[in-house]
C-alpha positions as CSV (number, residue, x, y, z in Angstrom):
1,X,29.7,16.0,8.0
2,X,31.8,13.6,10.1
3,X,31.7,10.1,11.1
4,X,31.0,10.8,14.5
5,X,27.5,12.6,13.3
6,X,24.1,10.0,14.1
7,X,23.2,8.1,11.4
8,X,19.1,9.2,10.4
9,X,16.2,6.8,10.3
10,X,13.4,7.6,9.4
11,X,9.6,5.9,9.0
12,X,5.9,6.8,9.3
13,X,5.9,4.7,12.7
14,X,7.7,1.8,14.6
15,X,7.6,-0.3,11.7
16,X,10.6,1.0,10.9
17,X,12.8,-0.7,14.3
18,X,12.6,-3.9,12.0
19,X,15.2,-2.2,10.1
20,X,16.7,-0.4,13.3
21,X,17.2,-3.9,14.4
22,X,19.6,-5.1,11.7
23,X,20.9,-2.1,11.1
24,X,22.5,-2.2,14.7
25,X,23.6,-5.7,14.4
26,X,25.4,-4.8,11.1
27,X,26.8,-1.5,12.7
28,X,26.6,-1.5,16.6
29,X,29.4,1.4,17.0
30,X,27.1,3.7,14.6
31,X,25.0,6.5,16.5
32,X,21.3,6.6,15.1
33,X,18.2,9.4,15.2
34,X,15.5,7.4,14.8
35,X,12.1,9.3,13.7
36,X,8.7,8.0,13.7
37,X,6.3,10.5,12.0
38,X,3.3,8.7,14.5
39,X,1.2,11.8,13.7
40,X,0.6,10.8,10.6
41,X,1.0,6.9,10.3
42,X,0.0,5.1,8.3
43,X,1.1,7.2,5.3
44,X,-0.2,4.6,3.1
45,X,-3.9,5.7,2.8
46,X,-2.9,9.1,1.6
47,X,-2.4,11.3,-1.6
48,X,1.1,10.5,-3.3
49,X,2.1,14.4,-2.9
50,X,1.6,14.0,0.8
51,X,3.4,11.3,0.9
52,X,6.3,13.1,-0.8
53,X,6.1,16.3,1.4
54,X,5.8,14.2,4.7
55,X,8.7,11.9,3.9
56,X,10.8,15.4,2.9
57,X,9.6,17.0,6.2
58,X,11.0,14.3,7.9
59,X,14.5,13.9,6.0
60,X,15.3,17.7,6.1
61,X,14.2,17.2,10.4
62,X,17.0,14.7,10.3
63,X,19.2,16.7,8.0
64,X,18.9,20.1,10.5
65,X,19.7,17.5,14.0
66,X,22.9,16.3,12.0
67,X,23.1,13.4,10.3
68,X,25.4,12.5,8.3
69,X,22.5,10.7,5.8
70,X,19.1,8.6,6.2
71,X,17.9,5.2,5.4
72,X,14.2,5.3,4.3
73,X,13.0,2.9,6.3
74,X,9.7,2.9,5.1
75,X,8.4,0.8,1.9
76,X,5.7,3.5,1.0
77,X,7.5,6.7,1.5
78,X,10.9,4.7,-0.3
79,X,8.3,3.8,-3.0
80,X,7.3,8.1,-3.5
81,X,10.2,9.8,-2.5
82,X,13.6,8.6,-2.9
83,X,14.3,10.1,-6.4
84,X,13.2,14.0,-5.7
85,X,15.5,13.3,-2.0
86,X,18.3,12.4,-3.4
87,X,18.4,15.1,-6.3
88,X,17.8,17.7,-3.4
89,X,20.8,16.6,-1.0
90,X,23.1,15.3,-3.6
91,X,25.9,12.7,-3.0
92,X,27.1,14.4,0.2
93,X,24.1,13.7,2.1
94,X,23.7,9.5,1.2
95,X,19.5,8.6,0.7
96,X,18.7,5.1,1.5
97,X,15.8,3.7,0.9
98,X,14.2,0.3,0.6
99,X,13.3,-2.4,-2.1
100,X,10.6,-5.7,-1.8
101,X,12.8,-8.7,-1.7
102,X,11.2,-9.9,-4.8
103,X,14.8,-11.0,-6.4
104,X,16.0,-13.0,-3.5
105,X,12.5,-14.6,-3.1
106,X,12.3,-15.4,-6.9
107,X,15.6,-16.8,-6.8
108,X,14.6,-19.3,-4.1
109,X,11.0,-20.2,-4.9
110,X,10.3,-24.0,-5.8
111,X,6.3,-23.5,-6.2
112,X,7.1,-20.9,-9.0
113,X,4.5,-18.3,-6.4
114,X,5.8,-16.2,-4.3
115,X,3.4,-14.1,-2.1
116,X,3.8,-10.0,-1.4
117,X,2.6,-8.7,1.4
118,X,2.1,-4.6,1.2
119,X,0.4,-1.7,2.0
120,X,-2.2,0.0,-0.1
121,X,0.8,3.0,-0.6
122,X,3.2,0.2,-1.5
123,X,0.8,-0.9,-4.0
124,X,0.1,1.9,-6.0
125,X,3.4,3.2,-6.6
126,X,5.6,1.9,-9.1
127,X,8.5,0.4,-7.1
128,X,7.4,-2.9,-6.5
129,X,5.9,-3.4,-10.2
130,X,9.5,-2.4,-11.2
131,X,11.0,-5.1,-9.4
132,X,8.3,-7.5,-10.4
133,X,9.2,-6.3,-13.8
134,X,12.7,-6.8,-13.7
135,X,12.9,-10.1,-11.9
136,X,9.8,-12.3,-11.3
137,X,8.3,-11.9,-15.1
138,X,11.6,-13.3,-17.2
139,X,11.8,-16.5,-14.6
140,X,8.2,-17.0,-15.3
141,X,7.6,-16.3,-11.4
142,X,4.2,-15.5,-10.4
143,X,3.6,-12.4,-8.1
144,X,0.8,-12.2,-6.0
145,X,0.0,-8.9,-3.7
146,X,-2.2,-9.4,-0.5
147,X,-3.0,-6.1,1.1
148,X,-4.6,-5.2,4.5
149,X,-5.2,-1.8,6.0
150,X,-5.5,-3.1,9.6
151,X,-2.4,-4.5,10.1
152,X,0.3,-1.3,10.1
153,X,-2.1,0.4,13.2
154,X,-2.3,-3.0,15.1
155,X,1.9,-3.3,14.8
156,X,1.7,0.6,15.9
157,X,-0.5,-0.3,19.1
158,X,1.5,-3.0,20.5
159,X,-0.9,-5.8,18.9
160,X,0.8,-8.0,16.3
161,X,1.0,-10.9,17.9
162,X,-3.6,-10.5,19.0
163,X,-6.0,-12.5,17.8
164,X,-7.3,-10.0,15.9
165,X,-3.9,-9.5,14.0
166,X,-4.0,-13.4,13.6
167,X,-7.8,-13.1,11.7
168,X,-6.5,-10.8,9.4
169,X,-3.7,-11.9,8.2
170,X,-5.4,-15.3,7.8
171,X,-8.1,-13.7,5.6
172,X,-5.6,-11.5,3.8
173,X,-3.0,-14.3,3.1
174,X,-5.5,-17.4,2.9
175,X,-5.7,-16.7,-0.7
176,X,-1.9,-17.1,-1.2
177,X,-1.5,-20.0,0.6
178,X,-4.3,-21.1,-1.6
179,X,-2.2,-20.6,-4.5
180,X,0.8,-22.3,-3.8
181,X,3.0,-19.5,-2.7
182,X,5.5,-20.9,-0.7
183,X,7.5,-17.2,-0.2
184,X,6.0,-14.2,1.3
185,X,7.9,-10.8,0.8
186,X,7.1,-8.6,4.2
187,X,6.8,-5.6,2.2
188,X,6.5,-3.1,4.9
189,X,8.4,-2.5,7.7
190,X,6.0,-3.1,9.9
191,X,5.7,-6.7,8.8
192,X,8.2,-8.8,10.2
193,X,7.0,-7.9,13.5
194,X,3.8,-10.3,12.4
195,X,6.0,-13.2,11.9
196,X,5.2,-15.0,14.8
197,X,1.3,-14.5,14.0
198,X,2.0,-15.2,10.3
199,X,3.5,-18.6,11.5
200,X,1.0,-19.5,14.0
201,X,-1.5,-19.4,11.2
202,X,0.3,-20.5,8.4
203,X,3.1,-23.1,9.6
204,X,5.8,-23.2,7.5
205,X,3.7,-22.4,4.8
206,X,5.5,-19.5,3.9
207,X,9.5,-18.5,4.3
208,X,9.4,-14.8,4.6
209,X,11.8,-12.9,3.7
210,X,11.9,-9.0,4.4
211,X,14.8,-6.3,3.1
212,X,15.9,-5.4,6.4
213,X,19.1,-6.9,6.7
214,X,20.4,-6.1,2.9
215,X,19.5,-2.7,3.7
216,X,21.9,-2.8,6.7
217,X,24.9,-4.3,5.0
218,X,24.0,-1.8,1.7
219,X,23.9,1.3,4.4
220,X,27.1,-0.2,5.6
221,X,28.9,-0.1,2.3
222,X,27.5,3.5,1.4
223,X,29.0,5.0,4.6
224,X,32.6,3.0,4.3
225,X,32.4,4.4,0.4
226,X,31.5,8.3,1.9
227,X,34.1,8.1,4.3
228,X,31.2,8.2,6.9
229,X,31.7,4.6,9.0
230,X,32.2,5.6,12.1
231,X,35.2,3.3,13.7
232,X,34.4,0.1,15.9
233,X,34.9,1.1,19.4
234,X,32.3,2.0,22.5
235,X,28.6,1.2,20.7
236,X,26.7,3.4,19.5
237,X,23.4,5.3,21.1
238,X,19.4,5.6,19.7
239,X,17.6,8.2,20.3
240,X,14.1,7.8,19.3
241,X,11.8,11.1,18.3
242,X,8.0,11.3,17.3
243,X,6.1,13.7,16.1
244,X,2.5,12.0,18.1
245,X,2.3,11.6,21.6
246,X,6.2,9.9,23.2
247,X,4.4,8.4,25.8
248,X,1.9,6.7,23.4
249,X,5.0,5.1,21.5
250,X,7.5,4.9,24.6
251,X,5.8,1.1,25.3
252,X,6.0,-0.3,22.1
253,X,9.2,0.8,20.9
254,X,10.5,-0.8,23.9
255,X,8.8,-4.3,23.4
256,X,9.7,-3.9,19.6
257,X,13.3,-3.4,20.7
258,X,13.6,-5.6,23.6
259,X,13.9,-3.8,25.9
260,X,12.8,-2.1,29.3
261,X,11.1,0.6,29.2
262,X,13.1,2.8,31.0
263,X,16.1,2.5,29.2
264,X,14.1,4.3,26.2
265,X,13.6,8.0,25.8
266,X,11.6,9.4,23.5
267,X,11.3,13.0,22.6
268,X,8.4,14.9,20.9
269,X,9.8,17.1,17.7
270,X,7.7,19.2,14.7
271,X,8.4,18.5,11.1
């Protein structure tokens, strides 16, 4: 493995570009194979083993195309799978993976609420009530969870910014507000891409915070530490794989991205 190999990415859908994003900010020289399992999004709704064995199919599809390691950038399959992938590929192969920004959001809270926002996968695993756990409960920070499972498929069809993803998050977050949570952790990927619906509903109700960017600088520091940074100089290329239809995604991953269509190529691949 060499610092010239692509740096992996992997998550259930496009959700994951949020991370994509930052990560290329934080490392624009650094080559990426970004994977979108879009056969089988949302992965939230299913059994935990499946979870586990379509989160490993997609790691070890990364693994075989040459990466040098993979960031998780998925909250559900990070919640499942990160222990049992990281005991299979050892330090060699670095396993990133994602955590709720419950600690920076307890740390900043004035209302003493803060607001989660997560998929029903999220939810059931024990991740987030870890984290809860470890920082909200001794600052005598209320948690509340808000769950919808519309809102991952309307990112995933180009639609986050509809009307229809503005009534839903204003019945799924209503009860927050209601509350006096005055943060809201994005705790799925696909979240921060509802921002601009979240605050056309809610004002500045809400500061959200999401785990994208301390996931890129954390990535950052793991490579430098592996000997795996690949050195500033021309930037880096994405090239973007599904295991659904590429035409299907091509659209959305560019608006996600920015960018034109035709500067995106996306390529179909079995896991």
């Amino acid at each position: 493995m060499t610092a010239e190999a692509p740096l992996g990415v992997f998550d259930s859908g496009v959700g994951g570009l949020s991370v994509l994003r930052e990560l290329r900010r934080e490392m624009p020289h650094e080559h990426v194979l970004y994977l979108a399992d879009t056969k089988h999004v949302p992965i939230g709704a299913r059994s935990d083993e499946e979870i586990r064995d379509l989160t490993a199919r997609a790691v070890a599809a990364l693994h075989a195309r040459g990466a040098k390691g993979v960031v998780v950038a998925c909250n559900t399959a990070s919640a499942f799978s990160l222990t049992q992938l990281r005991e299979r590929y050892g330090l060699a192969f670095p396993i990133i993976g994602l955590v709720p920004a419950v600690k920076p959001a307890v740390a900043a809270t004035r209302s003493g609420v803060v607001g989660v926002l997560a998929t029903p996968g999220t939810l059931r695993g024990t991740l987030l009530r870890d984290v809860i756990r470890q920082f909200a409960e001794p600052a005598g920070v209320r948690v509340l969870t808000a769950v919808s499972a519309e809102l991952v498929p309307l990112v995933e069809a180009g639609q986050a910014d509809s009307d229809r993803a503005r009534a839903v998050l204003r019945e799924t977050l209503t009860p927050l507000a209601a509350a006096g949570a005055d943060r809201l952790v994005l705790g799925c990927t696909h979240y921060p891409f509802l921002a601009g619906s979240i605050r056309a509903e809610f004002g500045e109700t809400f500061t959200l915070l999401d785990s994208g960017a301390a996931v890129a600088r954390h990535t950052r520091n793991v490579l430098q530490q592996a000997g795996l940074l690949r050195k500033p100089g021309e930037p880096g290329t994405v090239r973007y794989l599904v295991t659904g239809e590429p035409e299907t995604s091509r659209p959305v991953i560019a608006t996600l991205m920015g960018t034109d269509r035709q500067n995106v190529t996306v390529q179909q691949v079995t896991t």
